[in-house]
C-alpha positions as CSV (number, residue, x, y, z in Angstrom):
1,X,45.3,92.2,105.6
2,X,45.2,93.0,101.5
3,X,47.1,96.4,102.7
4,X,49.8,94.9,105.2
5,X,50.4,92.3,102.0
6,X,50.8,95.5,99.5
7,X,52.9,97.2,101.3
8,X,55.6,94.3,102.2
9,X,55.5,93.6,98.6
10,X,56.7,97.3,97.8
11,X,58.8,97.4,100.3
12,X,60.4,94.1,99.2
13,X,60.3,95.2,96.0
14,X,61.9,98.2,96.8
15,X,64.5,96.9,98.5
16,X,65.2,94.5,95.7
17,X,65.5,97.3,92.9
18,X,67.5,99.5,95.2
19,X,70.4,96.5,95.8
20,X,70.6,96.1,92.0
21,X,71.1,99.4,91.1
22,X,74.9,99.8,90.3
23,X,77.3,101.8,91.8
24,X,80.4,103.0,90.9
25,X,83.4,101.2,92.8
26,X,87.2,101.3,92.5
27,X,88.6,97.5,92.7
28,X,92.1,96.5,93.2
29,X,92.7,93.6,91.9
30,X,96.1,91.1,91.7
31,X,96.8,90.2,88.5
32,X,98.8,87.2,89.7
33,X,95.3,85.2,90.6
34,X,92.7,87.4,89.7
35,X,91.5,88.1,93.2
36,X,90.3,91.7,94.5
37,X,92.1,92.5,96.9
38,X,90.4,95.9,97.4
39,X,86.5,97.1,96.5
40,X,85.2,100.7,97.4
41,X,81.8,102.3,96.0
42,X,83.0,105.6,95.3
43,X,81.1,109.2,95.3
44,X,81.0,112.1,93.4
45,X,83.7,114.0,95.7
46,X,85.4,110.5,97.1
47,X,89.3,110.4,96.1
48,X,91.4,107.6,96.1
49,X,95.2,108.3,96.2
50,X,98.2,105.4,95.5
51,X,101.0,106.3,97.0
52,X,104.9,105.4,96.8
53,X,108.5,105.8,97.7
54,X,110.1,106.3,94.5
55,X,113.1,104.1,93.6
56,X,115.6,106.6,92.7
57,X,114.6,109.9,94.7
58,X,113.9,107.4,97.9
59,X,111.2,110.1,98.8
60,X,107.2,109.7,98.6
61,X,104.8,109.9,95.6
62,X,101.6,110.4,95.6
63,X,98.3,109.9,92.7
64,X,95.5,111.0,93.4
65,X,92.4,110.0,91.6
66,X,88.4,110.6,91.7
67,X,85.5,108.6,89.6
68,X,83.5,110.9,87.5
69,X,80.9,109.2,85.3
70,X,82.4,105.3,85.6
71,X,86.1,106.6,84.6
72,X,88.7,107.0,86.7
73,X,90.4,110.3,86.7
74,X,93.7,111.4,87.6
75,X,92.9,114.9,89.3
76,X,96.5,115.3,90.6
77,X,99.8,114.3,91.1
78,X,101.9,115.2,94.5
79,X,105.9,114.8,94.9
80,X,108.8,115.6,96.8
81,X,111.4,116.9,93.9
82,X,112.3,116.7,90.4
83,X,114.6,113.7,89.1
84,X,114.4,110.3,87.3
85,X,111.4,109.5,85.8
86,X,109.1,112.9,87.1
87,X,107.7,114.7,84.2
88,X,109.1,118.2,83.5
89,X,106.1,119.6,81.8
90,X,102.7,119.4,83.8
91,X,99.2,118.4,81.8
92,X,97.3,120.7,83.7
93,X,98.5,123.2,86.8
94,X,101.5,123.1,89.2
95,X,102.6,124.7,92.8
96,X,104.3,124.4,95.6
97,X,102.1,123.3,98.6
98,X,103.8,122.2,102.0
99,X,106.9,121.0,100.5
100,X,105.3,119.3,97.9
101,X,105.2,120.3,94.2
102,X,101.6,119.1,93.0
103,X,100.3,118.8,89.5
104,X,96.8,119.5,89.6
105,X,93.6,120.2,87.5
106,X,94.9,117.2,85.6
107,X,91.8,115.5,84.9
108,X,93.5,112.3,82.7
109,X,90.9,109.5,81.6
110,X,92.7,105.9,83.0
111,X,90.7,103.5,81.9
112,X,92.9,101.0,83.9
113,X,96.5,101.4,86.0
114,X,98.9,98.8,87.2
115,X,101.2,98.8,89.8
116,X,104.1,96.5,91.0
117,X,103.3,96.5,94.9
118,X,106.9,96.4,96.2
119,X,108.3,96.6,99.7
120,X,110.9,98.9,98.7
121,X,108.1,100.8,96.9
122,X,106.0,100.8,100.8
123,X,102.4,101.4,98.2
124,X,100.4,102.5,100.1
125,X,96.2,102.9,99.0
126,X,94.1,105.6,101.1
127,X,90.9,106.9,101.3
128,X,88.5,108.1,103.7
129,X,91.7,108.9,105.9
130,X,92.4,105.7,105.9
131,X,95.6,104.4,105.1
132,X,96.0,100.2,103.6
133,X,100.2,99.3,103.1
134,X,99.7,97.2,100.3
135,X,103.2,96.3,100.9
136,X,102.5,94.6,103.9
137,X,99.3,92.9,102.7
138,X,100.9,91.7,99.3
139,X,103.5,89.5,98.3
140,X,106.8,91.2,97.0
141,X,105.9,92.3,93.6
142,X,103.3,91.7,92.9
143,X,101.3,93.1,90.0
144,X,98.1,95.1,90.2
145,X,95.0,96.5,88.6
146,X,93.2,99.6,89.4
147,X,89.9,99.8,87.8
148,X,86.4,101.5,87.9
149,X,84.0,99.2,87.4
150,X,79.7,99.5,87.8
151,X,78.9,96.9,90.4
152,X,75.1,96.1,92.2
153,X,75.3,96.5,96.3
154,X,74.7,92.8,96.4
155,X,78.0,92.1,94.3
156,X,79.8,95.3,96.2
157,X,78.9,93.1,99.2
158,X,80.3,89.7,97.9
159,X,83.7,91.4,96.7
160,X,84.0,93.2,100.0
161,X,83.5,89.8,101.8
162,X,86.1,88.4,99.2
163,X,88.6,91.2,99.3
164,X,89.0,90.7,103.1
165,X,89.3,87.0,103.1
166,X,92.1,87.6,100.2
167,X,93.7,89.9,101.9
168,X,93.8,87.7,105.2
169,X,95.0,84.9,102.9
170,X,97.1,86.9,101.4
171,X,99.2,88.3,104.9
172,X,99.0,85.3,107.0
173,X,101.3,84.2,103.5
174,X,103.9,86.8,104.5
């Protein structure tokens, strides 16, 4: 009986050190109410991308972003052509790649982004191969944060739980 005892207070305490330890997770956040709108515990090869239609060109943008040591990194940069507000000069590589001209080895520290979800915009978060329209979920302008932050499984949990009942809120609004 002493070893059945021992070993479900291991495992118990096991199970409580592993959902403490923190992870690394991108959250989304609106800054209109403070509410995430968007948690995801991200790996060491995970990417993120925020994409756009940009308002002059009328033709998609796309940043694309990993987590390396709790920052968030820009690794690259992928649009359609040169014009208003696209930077001439690269900070790290370019090419052309399917159409595309792409920025790449980049690798620019953000300790925080914001964003001004728009309809016209149609931004649009993926991951995973999965595709969220922010436009749809979001109110017209609104403003967000991107932002890495350390957070234990237990809180990755409540957030999740949050973000989707935000995000429900948020479209039944629309």
């Amino acid at each position: 009986m002493k070893i059945k005892n021992l070993i479900i207070a291991i495992m118990v305490i096991s199970a409580s050190i592993w959902s403490l330890r923190p992870l690394s997770c991108i959250l989304l956040e609106d800054l209109n109410n403070g509410q995430v709108v968007f948690v995801k515990a991200m790996g060491a090869r995970d990417e993120l991308t925020i994409g756009w239609t940009h308002s002059v060109e009328l033709l998609p943008w796309e940043e694309i972003f990993r987590v390396e040591h709790n920052k968030l990194i820009m690794d690259r940069t992928r649009f359609k052509t040169f014009g208003a507000g696209v930077p001439s000069v690269s900070l790290g590589k370019s090419k052309m790649e399917d159409g595309w001209v792409v920025y790449y080895d980049l690798n620019q520290v953000m300790p925080q982004l914001t964003y001004s979800i728009s309809k016209k915009g149609r931004h649009i978060l993926s991951y995973d191969k999965q595709i969220i329209p922010l436009y749809q979920i979001l109110p017209d302008a609104t403003p967000v944060s991107v932002s890495v932050q350390r957070v234990s499984r237990i809180r990755l949990l409540q957030l999740s739980f949050s973000a989707i009942a935000a995000t429900k809120e948020q479209h039944q609004r629309l």
